[in-house]
C-alpha positions as CSV (number, residue, x, y, z in Angstrom):
1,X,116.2,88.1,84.8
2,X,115.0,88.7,81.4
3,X,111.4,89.7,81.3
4,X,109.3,88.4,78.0
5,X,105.8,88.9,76.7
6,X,103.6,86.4,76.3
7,X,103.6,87.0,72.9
8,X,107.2,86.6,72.4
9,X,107.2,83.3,74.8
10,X,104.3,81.9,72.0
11,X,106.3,82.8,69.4
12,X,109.8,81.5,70.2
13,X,107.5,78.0,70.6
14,X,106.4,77.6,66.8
15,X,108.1,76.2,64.5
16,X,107.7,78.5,61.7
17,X,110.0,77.2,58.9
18,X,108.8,74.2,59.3
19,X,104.9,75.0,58.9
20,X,106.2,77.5,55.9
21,X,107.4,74.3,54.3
22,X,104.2,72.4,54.8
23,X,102.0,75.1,53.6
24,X,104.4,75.0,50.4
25,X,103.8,71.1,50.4
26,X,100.3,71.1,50.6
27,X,99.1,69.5,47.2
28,X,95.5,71.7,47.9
29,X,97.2,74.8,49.3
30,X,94.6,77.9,50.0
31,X,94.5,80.7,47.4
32,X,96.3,83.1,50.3
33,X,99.8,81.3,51.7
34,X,98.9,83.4,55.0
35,X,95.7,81.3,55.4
36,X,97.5,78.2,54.7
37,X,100.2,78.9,56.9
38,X,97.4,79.5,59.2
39,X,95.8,76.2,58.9
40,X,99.2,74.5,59.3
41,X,99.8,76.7,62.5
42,X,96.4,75.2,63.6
43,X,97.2,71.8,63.1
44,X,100.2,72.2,64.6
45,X,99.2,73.5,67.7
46,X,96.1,70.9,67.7
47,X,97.8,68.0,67.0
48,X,101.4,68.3,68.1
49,X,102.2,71.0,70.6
50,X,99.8,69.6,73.2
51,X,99.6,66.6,74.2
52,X,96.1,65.1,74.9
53,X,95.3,62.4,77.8
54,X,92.1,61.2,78.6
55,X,93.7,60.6,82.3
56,X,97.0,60.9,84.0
57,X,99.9,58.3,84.3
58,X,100.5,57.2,87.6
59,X,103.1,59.1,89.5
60,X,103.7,56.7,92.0
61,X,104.1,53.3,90.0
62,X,104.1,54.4,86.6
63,X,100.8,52.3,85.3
64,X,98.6,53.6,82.5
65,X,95.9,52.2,84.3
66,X,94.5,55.1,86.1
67,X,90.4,56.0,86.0
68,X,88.7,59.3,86.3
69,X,87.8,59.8,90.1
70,X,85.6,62.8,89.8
71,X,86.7,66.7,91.1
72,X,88.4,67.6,94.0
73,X,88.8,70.7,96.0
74,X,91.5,73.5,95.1
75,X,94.6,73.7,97.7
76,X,95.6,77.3,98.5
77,X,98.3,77.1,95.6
78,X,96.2,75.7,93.2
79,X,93.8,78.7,94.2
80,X,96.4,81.4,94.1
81,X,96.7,80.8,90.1
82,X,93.7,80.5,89.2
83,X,92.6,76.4,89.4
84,X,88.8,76.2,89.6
85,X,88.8,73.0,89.4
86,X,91.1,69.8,90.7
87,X,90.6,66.3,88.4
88,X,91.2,63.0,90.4
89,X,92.5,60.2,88.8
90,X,93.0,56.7,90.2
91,X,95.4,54.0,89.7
92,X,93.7,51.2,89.7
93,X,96.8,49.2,90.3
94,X,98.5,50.6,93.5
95,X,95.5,52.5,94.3
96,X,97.4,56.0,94.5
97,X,95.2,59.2,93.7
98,X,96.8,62.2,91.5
99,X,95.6,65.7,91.4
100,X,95.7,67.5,88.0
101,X,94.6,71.4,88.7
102,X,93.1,73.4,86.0
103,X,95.1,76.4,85.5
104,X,94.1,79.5,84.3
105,X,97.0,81.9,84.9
106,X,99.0,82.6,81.8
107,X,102.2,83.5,83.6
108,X,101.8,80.1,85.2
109,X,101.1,78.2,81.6
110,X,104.6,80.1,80.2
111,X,106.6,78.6,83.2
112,X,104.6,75.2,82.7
113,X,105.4,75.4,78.8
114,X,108.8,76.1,79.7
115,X,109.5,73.3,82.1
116,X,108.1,70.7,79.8
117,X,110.7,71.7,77.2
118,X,108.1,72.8,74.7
């Protein structure tokens, strides 16, 4: 099994030709291309690489109609990388409650960004 850093892992994710290309395209472009490469990175990372939810689909029926349903309590694997915290969310159709721990192990966020195909 081949061992990366995390740095590598990061790297491999961004598209760098791409973000090149829009610094070039920028019709305001910085003085420095690094720092305009660097805003493009930023965007990029912001707006595209992660994708934001305000709550979670439901994995049982499928329905966008799921609520906020406050915190719950970490399991033992959620505790053994690193989740403080558990969000609940509701379906308010099927009434079927999803966890969503908050990670904070960085080996576990590499295998995460990994399955996920990003």
């Amino acid at each position: 099994m081949l061992i990366i850093s995390y740095q590598q892992l990061a790297r491999s994710k961004v598209p760098v030709a791409t973000l090149k290309e829009r610094a070039k395209a920028n019709p305001k472009p910085m003085t420095d291309e690094r720092d305009e490469f660097i805003i493009q990175l930023l965007h990029w990372f912001k707006g595209e690489f992660f994708k934001w939810v305000n709550t979670l689909p439901c994995s049982r029926c499928g329905s966008d109609k799921t609520v906020h349903a406050g915190v719950g309590v970490p399991n033992e694997e959620d505790r053994r990388y690193g989740a403080g915290t558990v969000e609940l969310h509701k379906c308010t159709v099927c009434q079927s409650v999803m966890r969503f721990p908050r990670y904070n192990d960085r080996a576990l966020f590499a295998v995460l960004l990994e399955y996920t195909g990003c």
